[in-house]
Steps between C-alpha positions, in 0.01 A plus 500: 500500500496275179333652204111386349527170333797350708731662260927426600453152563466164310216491239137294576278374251127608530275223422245504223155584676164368324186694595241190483212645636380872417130487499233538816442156612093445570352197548758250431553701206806770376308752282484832377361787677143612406665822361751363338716731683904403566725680712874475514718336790867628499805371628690735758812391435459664134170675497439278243183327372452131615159431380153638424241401768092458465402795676224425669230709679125473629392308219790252573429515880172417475523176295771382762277595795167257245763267512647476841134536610373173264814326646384586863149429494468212250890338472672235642741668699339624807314170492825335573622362758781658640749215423398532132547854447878435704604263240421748211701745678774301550506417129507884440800535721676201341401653173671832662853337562518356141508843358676702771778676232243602282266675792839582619558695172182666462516664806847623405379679154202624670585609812871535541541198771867367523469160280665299769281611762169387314689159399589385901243757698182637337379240262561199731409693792119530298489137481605456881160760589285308272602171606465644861142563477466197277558305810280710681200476295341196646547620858219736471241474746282656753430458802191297776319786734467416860124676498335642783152355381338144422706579177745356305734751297833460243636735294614499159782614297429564148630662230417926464438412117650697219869714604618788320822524470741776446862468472795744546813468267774505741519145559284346203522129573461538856252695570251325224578180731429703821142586389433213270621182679269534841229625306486163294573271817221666649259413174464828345505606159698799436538768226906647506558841390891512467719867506522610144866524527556111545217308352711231388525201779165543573371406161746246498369337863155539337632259234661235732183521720339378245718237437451354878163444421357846644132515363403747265386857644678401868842706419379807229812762491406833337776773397469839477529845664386598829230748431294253270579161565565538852212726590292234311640239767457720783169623434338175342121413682637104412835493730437392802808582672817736369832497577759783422953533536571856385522857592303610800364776255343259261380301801310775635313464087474155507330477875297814368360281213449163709261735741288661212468203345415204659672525831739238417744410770833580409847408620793831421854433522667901471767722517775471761748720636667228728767611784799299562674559826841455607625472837850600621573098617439382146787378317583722250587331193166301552270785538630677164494173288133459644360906434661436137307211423175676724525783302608405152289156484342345220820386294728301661805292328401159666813337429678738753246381784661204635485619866119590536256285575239495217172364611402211256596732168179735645593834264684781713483266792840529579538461914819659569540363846874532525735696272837449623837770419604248274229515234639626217387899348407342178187335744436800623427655128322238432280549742461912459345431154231221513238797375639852468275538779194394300315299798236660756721398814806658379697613856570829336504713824777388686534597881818429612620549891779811540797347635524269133314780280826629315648133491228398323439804300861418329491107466100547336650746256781307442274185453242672251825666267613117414178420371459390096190630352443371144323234284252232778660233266840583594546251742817791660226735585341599762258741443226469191346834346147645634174360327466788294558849423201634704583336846906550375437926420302428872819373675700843379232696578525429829881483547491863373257600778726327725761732403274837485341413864829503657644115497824441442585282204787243609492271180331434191211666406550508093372332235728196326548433197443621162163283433251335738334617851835458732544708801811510736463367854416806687593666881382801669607568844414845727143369438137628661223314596302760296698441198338373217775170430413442850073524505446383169502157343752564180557073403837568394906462629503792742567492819457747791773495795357659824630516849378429841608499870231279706244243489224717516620767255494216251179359557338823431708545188425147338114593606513835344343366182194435359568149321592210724615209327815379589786564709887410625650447827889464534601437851660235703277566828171316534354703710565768265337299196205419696374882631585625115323266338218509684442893495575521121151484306581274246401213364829290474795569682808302468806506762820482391410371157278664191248339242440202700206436313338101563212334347362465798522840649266752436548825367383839456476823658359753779372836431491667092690164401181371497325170663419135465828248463707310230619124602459323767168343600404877540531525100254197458197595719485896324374295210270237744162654679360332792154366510304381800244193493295455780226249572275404782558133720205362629534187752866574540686374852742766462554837317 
């Protein structure tokens, strides 16, 4: 495969990237932190330093959560009608496309993203969610009781009050506009505690909600690090509701401190381990381009994509309904490398049926060795370097217990490059179900082939984990489709297609992957509680 940084090919020019914003952003306001404290964000592509960041911490937290709480019980924007608070949000996402190649390039430095994918997918796919639920946000309403008494009952949907929010790095942009754009439609004030790996776009969207016209103290966003700044969020007696994308690990903290505190509701989005599963009718060609991009997501070169249906620029919502023989390899590539495996529905176990396992063995080997890992601005890449050293030193880690537990290594595996967090694309075959690479969640480009005979024996298999997130189904017979994806626990499945992420459908997972969903109408009513009114009818000719 190509070396780090796109090197053999034409040259690319980087662009010049301005950090605007690098203080916490309270109140309407970008300030220091109470300490005083900075910490550094790097750049994986270098393990350089972009910037120095207000680190902030309880102090911090609790000034946001005065704020958020001021904004709740004594601002304008719950007050609102829902039409009003729409039209600011629209603003926000107009506001949004007018700077899309500079959120583009922040989310490059910071977390490695392919340039060209946060240009066309991620940053107007944020808009697209927030003007989603922009439309949605005067359609709120409850509901008129048929009561059993001389009574007449309605209820109420009303805003939970102030939302903690807090925010993996993996996909920076999006998943600040997962949490952040229902909570507003729905009138809440929120406090955002980004990853302290990519704290950049969200200070910036702080910035450019306050140029919509967001009130002061409505959008607060707070970085920091996880053990004082998050646990602050988490365990906070003044946030009403939480809601958490990480590990399943820190999940278990964060519900921990949402019980001893307050009781808060919360909403976790965890680890997945997601099974992909290839019948022996599949077409070939189709079913390796598609485990590529399952497996390898996060990064994709856009401009190869002319064949896949991309649902209204949503990020990763690439609907691969049909990939015909004559799609080219280089869209194949393109799609292995959207993420280096850096998203929590990463199809990284891959089941595939025995009469096409050593076909497909070959072509997915074949497929992964063509791939260029180098430089996210290079717009010949495919594959961008991890976030940073810890989750990169992670990856190896666990392609050397791979190796030591008995897999066999097909391809990649090594580190690329003589600077930066790049890893090569990575097969084992001669896997276990007991196997570490295949029960545990390792967000990075590796890929475990595994064979299977019948229906049944693959059921169990995709069940035999404890997360239950996502999974795949390759197959041309319906019937087939239908009794898989109903006995997989999971909470999306997708047939012959991968990532088909929509606005409007909800997401989020069964078992340790946690509860409560993203998008959909499903995402707007976790931040909503229902309220009954009942009153008594006197002299009424009917009930």
């Amino acid at each position: 495969m190509a070396a780090a940084n796109g090197s053999g090919g034409k040259g690319f020019e980087v662009p010049k990237v301005e950090v605007r914003f690098t203080k916490l952003f309270i109140n309407g306001q970008f300030v220091d932190a109470v300490s005083g404290k900075t910490f550094e964000t790097r750049d994986p592509r270098t393990g350089e330093v972009i910037a120095n960041i207000a680190e902030g911490d309880k102090a911090d937290v609790d000034l946001a959560v005065k704020a958020a709480r001021e904004a709740f019980d004594n601002g304008p924007w719950p007050r609102m009608s829902g039409y009003e608070r729409g039209r600011i949000l629209y603003k926000f996402a107009d506001l949004i496309d007018q700077h899309v190649e500079e959120l583009a390039m922040l989310d490059t430095v910071d977390a490695g993203k392919l340039f060209l994918v946060g240009k066309v997918w991620d940053i107007p796919g944020a808009a697209h969610l927030l003007r989603y639920y922009a439309g949605a946000a005067d359609k709120i309403h409850g509901e008129t009781l048929k009561m059993a008494q001389r009574m007449h009952g309605y209820t109420l949907k009303e805003p939970v009050g102030v939302v903690g929010h807090i925010v993996p790095w993996n996909y920076p942009t999006t998943m600040f506009f997962f949490k952040v754009s229902p909570a507003l439609a729905a009138g809440c004030t929120v406090v955002v505690k980004p990853a302290e790996q990519t704290p950049l776009s969200a200070l910036f969207y702080a910035h450019l909600a306050r140029e919509a016209g967001v009130p002061d103290g409505v959008l607060n966003v707070v970085p920091g690090f996880g053990p004082t700044a998050g646990a602050a969020v988490a365990s906070h007696m003044d946030v009403d509701k939480l809601s958490f994308t990480g590990s399943t690990e820190v999940g278990r903290l964060v519900m921990k401190a949402a019980a001893e505190s307050n009781l808060k509701p919360i909403s976790l989005e965890l680890g997945g381990k997601s099974p992909v599963v290839i019948f022996d009718d599949a077409d070939l060609d189709m079913a390796v381009k598609l485990v590529n991009f399952a497996t390898y997501t996060n990064k994709v070169r856009v401009h190869d994509l002319p064949c896949c249906q991309v649902s209204d620029h949503l990020v990763f919502s690439s609907v691969i309904t049909s990939l015909s023989l004559s799609l080219s390899l280089s869209l194949s590539l393109s799609l292995s490398a959207m993420s280096k495996g850096e998203i929590c529905v990463a199809g990284s176990r891959v089941y595939v049926q025995e009469g096409i396992y050593d076909a497909f063995v070959k072509k997915a080997a074949e497929l992964a060795k063509k791939s260029v890992v180098g430089d996210p601005f290079n717009p010949r890449v495919n594959q961008g370097p991890q976030v940073d050293k810890d989750q990169y030193e992670k990856v190896l880690k666990y392609i050397d217990i791979g190796m030591r537990e008995g897999a066999t290594l097909v391809t990649g595996g090594k580190p690329c490059g003589d600077k930066g967090y790049y890893i090569e694309p990575t097969i084992f075959t001669d896997v276990k179900d007991d196997m570490s690479i295949v029960q545990d969640e390792i967000f990075g480009p590796v890929m475990a082939l595994m064979k299977f005979k019948t229906v049944e024996e693959v059921i169990q298999k995709a069940n035999n984990t404890r997360y239950g997130l996502a999974a795949g189904i390759v197959t041309k017979n319906i019937d087939i489709a239908n009794t898989v994806s109903r006995s997989i626990r999971a909470g999306a499945i997708w047939i012959n297609c991968y990532l088909a992420f929509d606005p409007d459908a909800p997401f989020g997972g069964y078992k340790m992957s946690g509860f409560g969903k993203d998008m959909g109408m499903d995402g707007l009513e976790k931040y909503l509680q229902t309220k009954t009114v009942v009153t008594p009818l006197y002299n009424t000719p009917w009930l």
